[in-house]
PAZAPA-4460 file (N, C-alpha, C; in steps of 0.05 Angstrom, whole numbers, plus 32768, in hexadecimal, padded with zeros to 4 digits):
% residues 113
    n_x    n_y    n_z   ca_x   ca_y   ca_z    c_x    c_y    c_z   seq   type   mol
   891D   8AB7   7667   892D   8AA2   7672   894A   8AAC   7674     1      X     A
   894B   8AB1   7690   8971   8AB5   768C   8989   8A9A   768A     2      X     A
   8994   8A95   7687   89B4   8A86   7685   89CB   8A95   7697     3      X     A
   89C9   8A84   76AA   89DD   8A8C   76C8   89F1   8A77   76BF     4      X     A
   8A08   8A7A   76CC   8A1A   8A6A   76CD   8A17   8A4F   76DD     5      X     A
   8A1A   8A3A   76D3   8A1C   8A26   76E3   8A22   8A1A   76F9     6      X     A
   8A3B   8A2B   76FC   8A46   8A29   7719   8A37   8A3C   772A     7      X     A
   8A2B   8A48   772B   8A1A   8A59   7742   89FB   8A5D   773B     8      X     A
   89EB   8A47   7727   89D3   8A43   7729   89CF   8A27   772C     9      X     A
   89DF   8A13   772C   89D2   89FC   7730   89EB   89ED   7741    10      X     A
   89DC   89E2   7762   89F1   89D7   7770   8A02   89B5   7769    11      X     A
   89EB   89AB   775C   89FA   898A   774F   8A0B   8995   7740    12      X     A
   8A02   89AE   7729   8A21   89A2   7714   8A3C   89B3   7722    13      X     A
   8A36   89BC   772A   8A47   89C0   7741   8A5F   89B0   7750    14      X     A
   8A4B   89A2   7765   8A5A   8988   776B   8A60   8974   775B    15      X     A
   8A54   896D   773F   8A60   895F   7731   8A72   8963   7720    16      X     A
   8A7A   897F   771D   8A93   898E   770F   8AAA   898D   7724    17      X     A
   8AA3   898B   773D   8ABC   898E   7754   8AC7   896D   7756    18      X     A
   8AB0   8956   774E   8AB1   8939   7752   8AC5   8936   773A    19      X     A
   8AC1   8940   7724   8ACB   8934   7711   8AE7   8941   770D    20      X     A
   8AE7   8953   771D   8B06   895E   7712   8B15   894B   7729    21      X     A
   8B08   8943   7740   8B1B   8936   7755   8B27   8914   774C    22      X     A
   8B0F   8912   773D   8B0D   88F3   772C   8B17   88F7   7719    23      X     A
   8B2F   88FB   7709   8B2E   8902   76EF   8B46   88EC   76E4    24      X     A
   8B39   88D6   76CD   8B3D   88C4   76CB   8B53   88BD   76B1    25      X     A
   8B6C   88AE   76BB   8B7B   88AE   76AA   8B7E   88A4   7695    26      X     A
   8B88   88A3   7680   8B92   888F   7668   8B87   886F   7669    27      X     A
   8B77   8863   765C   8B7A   8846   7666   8B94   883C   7655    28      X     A
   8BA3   8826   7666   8BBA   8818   764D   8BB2   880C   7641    29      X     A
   8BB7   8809   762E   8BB4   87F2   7614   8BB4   87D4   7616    30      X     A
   8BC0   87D2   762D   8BC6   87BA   763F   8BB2   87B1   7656    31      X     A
   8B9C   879C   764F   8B8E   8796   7668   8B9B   8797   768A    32      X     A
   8BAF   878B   7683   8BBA   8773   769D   8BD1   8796   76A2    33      X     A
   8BDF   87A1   7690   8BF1   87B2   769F   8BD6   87D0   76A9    34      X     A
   8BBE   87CC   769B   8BA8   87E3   76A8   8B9B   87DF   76BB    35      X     A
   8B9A   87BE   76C8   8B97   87BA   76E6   8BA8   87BE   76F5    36      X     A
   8BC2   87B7   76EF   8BDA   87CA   7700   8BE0   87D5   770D    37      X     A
   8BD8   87EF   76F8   8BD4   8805   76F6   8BC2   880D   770C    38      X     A
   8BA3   87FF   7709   8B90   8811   7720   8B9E   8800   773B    39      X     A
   8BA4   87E3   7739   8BAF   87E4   7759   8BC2   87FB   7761    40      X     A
   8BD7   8803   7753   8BED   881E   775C   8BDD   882B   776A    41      X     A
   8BC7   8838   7757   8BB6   8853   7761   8BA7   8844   7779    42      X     A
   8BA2   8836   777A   8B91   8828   7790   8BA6   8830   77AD    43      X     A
   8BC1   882D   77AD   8BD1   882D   77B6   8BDE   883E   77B9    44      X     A
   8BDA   8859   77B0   8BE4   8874   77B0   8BEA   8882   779D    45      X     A
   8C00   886E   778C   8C11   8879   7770   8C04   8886   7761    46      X     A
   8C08   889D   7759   8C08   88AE   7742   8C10   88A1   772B    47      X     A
   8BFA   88A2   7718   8C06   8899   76FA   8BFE   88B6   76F0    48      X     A
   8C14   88AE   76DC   8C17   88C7   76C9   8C14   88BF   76AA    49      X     A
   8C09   88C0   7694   8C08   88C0   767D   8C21   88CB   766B    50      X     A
   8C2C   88BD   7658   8C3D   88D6   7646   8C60   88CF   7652    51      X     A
   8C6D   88DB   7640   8C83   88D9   763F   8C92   88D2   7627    52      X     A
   8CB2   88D0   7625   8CB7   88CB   760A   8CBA   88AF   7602    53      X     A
   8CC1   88A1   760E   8CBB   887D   7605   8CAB   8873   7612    54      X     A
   8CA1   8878   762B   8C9A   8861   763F   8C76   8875   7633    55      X     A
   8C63   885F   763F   8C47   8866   7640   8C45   887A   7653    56      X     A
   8C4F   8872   7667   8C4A   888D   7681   8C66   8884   7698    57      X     A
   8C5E   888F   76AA   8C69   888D   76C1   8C66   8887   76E3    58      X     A
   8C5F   8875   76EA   8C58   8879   770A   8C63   887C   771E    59      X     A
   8C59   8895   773D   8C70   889D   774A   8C67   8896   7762    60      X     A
   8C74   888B   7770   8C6F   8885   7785   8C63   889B   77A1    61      X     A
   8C45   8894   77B2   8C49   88A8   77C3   8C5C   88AB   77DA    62      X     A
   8C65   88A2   77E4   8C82   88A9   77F3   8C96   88B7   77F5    63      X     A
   8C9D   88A4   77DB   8CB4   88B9   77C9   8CCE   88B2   77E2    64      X     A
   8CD1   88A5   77F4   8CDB   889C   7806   8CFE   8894   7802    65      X     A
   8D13   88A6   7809   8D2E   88A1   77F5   8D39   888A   7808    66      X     A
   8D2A   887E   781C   8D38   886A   782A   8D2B   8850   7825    67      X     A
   8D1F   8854   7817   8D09   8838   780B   8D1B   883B   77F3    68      X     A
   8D2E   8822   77F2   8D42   881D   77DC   8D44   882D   77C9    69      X     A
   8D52   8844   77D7   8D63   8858   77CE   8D58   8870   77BE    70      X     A
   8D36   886B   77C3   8D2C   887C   77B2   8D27   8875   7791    71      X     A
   8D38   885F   7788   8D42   8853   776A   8D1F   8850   7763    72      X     A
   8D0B   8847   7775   8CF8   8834   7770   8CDC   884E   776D    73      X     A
   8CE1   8865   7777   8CC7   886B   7778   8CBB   8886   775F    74      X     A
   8CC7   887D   774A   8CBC   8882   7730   8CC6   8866   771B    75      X     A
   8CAD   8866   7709   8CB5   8849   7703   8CA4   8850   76EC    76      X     A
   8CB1   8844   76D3   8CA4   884D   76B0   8C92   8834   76AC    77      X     A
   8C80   883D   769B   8C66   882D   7696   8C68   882C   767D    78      X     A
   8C70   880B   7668   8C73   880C   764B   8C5E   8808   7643    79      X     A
   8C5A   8814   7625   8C43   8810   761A   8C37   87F9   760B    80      X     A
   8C50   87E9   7606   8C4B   87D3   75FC   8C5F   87C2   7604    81      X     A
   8C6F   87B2   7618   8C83   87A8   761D   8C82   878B   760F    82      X     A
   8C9B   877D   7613   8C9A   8765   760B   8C84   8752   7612    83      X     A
   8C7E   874C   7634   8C71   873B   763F   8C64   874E   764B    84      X     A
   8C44   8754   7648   8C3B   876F   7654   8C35   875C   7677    85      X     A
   8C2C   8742   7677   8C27   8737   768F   8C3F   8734   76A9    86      X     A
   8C50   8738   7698   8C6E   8735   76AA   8C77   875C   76B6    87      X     A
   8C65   8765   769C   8C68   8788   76A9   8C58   878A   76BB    88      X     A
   8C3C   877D   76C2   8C23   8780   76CF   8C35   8784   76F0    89      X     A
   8C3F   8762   76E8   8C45   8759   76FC   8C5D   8768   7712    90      X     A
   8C6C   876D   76FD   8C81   8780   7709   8C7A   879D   7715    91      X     A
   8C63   87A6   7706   8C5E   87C1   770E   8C44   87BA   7731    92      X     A
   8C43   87A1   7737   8C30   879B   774E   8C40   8796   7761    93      X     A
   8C60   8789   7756   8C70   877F   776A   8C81   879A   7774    94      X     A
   8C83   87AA   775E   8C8E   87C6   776B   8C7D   87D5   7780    95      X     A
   8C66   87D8   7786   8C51   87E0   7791   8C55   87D3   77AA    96      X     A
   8C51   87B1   77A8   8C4C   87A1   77BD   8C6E   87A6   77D3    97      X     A
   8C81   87AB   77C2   8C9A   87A9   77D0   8CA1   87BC   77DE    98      X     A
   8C96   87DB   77DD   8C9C   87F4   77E8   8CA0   87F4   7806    99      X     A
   8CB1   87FA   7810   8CB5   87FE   782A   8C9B   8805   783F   100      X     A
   8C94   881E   782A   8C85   882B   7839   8C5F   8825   783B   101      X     A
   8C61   8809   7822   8C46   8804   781D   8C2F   87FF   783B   102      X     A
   8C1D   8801   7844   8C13   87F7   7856   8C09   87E1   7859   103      X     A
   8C0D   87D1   783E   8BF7   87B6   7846   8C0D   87A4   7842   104      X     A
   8C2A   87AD   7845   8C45   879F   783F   8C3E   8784   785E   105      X     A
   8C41   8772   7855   8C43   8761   7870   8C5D   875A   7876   106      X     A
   8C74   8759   786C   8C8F   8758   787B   8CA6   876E   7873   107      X     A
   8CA2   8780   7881   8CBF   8799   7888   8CCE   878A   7878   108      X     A
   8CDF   879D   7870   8CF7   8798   785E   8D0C   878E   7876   109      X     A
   8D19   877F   786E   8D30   8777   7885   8D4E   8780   787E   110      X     A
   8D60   8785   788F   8D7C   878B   7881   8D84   876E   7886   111      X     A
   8D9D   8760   7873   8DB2   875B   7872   8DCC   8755   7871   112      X     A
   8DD4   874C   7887   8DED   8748   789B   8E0A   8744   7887   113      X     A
***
């Protein structure tokens, strides 16, 4: 009985080694309501990131857009335990929902007069 390598004797684990590195699943928060958030962002493009020195992680916007209010908006810290985690939920859905560049935005940003 020989022992071949995996990757060039068997085609599933294969594709399921290429599946799982493409899927590869982050941190859950500690926080129900800020770890739904969370998957709307990714639902929505954003990169979350794990880690950092105070904050739980970090999320970056895909745009990255410096004319979508000034650029200020498209990295944004994720606390690990905040005061009101439902008021973070909320804020981290309304940052998402507000992006210039979101597609399911239903009213353009307007200027100002």
């Amino acid at each position: 009985m020989s022992i071949g390598c995996h990757l060039t004797t068997n085609d599933k684990i294969i594709i399921n080694t290429i599946e799982s590195e493409n899927c590869m699943a982050r941190k859950k928060h500690p926080n129900k309501d800020i770890d739904k958030a969370l998957e709307y962002a990714e639902k929505h493009g954003w990169r979350v990131e794990t880690g950092g020195s105070h904050a739980w992680g970090k999320m970056y916007c895909p745009y990255n857009d410096k004319e979508c209010r000034c650029g200020e908006f498209c990295i944004a810290s994720i606390w690990s335990s905040p005061r009101n985690a439902g008021n973070h939920a909320r804020q981290i859905r309304r940052l998402i929902n507000n992006c210039k560049n979101n597609p399911d935005k239903k009213f353009p940003h307007t200027k100002r007069d």
